[in-house]
C-alpha positions as CSV (number, residue, x, y, z in Angstrom):
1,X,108.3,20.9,180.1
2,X,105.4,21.4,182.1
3,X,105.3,18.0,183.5
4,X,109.1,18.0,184.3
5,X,108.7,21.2,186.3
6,X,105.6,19.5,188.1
7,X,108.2,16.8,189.1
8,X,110.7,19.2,189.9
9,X,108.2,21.2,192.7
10,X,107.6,17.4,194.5
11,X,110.8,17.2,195.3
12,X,112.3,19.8,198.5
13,X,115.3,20.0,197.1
14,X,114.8,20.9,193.3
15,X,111.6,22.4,194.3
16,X,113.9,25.0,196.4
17,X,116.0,25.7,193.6
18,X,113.0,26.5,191.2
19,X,111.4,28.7,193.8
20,X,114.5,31.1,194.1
21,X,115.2,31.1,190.8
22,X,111.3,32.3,190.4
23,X,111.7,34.8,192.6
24,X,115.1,36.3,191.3
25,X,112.5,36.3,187.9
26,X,110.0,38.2,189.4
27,X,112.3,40.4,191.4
28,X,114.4,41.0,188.1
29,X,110.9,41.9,186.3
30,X,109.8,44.5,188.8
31,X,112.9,46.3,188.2
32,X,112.5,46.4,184.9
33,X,109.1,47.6,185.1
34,X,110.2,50.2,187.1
35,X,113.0,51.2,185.0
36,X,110.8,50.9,181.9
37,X,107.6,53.5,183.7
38,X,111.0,56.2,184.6
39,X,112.0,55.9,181.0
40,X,108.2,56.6,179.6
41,X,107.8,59.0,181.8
42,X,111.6,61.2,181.5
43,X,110.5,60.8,177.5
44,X,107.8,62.7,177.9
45,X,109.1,65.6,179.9
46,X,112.1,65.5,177.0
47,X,108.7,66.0,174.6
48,X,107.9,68.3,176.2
49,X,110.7,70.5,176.4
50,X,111.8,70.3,173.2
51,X,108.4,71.4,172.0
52,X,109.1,74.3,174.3
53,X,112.6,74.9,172.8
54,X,111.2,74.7,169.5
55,X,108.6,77.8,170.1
56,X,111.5,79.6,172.0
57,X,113.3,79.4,168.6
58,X,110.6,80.3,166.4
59,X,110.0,83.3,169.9
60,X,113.5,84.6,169.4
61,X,113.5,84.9,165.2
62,X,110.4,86.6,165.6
63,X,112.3,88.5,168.0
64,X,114.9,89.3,166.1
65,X,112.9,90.3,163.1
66,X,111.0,92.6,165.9
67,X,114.6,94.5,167.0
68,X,115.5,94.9,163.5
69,X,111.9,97.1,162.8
70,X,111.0,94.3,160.9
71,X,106.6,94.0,160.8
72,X,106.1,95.9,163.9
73,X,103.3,94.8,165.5
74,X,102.5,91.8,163.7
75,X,106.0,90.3,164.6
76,X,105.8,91.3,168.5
77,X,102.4,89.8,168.1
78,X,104.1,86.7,166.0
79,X,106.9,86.9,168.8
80,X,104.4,86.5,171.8
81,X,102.6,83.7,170.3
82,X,105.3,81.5,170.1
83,X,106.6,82.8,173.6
84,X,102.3,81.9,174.8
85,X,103.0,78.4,173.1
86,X,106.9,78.1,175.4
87,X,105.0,78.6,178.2
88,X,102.0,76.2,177.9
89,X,104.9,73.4,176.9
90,X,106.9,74.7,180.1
91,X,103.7,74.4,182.3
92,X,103.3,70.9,180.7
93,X,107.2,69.5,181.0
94,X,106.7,71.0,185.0
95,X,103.5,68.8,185.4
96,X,105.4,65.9,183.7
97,X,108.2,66.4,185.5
98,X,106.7,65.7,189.1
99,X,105.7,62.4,187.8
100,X,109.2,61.9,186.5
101,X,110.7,62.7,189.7
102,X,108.5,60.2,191.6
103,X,109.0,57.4,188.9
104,X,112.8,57.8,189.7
105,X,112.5,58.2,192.8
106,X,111.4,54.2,192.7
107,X,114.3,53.7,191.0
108,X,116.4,55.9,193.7
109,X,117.5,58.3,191.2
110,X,116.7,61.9,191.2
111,X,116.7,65.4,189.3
112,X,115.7,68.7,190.0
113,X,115.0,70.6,187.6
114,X,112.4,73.3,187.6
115,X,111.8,75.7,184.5
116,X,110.0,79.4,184.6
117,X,109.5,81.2,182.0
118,X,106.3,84.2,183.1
119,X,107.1,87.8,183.2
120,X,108.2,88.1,179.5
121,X,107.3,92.0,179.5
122,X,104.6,91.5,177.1
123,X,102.4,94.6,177.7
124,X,105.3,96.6,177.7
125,X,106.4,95.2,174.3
126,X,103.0,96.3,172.6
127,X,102.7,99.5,174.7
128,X,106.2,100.5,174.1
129,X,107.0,98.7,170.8
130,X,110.6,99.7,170.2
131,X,113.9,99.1,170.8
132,X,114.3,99.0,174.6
133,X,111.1,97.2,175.1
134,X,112.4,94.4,172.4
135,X,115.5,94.1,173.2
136,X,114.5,93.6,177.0
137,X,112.0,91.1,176.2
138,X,114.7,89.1,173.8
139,X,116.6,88.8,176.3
140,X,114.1,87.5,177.8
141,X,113.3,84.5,175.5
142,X,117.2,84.1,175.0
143,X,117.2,83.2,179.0
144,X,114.7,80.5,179.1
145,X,115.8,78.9,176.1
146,X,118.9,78.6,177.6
147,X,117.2,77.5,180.7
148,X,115.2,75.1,178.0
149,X,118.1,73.7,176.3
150,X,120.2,72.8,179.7
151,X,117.0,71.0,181.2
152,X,116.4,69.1,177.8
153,X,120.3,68.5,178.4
154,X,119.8,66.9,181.8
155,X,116.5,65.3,181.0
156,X,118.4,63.7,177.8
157,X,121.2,62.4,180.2
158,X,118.9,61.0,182.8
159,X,116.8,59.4,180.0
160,X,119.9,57.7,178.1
161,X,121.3,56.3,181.5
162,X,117.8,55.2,182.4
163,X,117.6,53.0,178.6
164,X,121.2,51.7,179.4
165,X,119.8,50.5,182.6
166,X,116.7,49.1,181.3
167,X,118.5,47.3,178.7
168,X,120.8,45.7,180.8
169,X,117.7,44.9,183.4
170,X,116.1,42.5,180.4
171,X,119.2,41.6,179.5
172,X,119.8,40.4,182.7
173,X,115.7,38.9,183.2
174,X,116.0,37.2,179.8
175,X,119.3,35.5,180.9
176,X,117.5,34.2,184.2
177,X,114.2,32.9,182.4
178,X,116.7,31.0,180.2
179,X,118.7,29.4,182.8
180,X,115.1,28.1,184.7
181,X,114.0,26.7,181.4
182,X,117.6,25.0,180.7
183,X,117.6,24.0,184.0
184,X,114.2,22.1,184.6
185,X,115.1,20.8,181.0
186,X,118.3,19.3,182.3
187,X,117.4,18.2,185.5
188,X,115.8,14.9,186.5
189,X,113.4,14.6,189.1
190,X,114.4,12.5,192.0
């Protein structure tokens, strides 16, 4: 094959054809490189997140268990923990997410999303462990998982059109690399 294709470049006319079918390849395999690095990188951020949603859950049992009288200090401490773990997976998904956004961006999509969870009242819940202070500070954690659960939402969306497309790209690259090697194989040098 490699001698037929070395034929094929001698001539201007085949040689023509084989040069823009090369580049439609390598134009083809830049998209899909691109695609591909938005996809890694919108994964991540979804990680990230639902790690975030995950300690939000375990925040707002603990929470619960808080309201109800439930362990006293040990579950507000419990409850904090897991709200000190949300944030630290928040402050990550916002660090992943700017690379997300400029990974799109070379794809000319976009999202903006933006996630904060501070100010969770926590040394009011210790100082003034009881009702008010817990049931402020659940509503609290019932907020940003909500805020959680709608960027994962988004995030999820963005990721599955972002795998349609990519599939489609090497669909679409594997289908061109086929027809240059079908069509060096069928043609005859002049």
């Amino acid at each position: 094959m490699a001698e037929r294709e070395t034929m094929l470049r001698k001539s201007s006319s085949t040689a023509a054809i084989l040069m823009e079918m090369e580049a439609q390849i390598a134009d083809r395999t830049i998209a899909a490189q691109e695609i591909e690095e938005a996809l890694t990188a919108g994964k991540r951020v979804l990680a990230s997140l639902e790690d975030a949603s995950a300690s939000l859950e375990k925040a707002e049992n603990w929470g619960k268990w808080d309201l109800w009288g439930g362990g006293r200090m040990y579950s507000t401490h419990r409850k904090h923990e897991y709200v000190d773990d949300a944030k630290q997976h928040i402050h990550d998904a916002n660090r992943l997410l700017h690379d997300f956004q400029d990974e799109l961006a070379d794809v000319k999509r976009g999202i903006d999303i933006s996630i904060d969870i501070s100010g969770m009242l926590k040394m009011a819940d210790y100082w003034f462990d009881g009702l008010i202070a817990d049931w402020m500070v659940q509503g609290r954690i019932n907020n940003a998982q909500e805020r959680a659960l709608e960027a994962i939402h988004r995030v999820r969306t963005v990721v599955g059109q972002l795998q349609a497309e990519h599939n489609a790209a090497v669909s679409v690259l594997a289908g061109k690399k086929s027809k240059r090697i079908a069509w060096i194989e069928g043609t005859s040098p002049d």
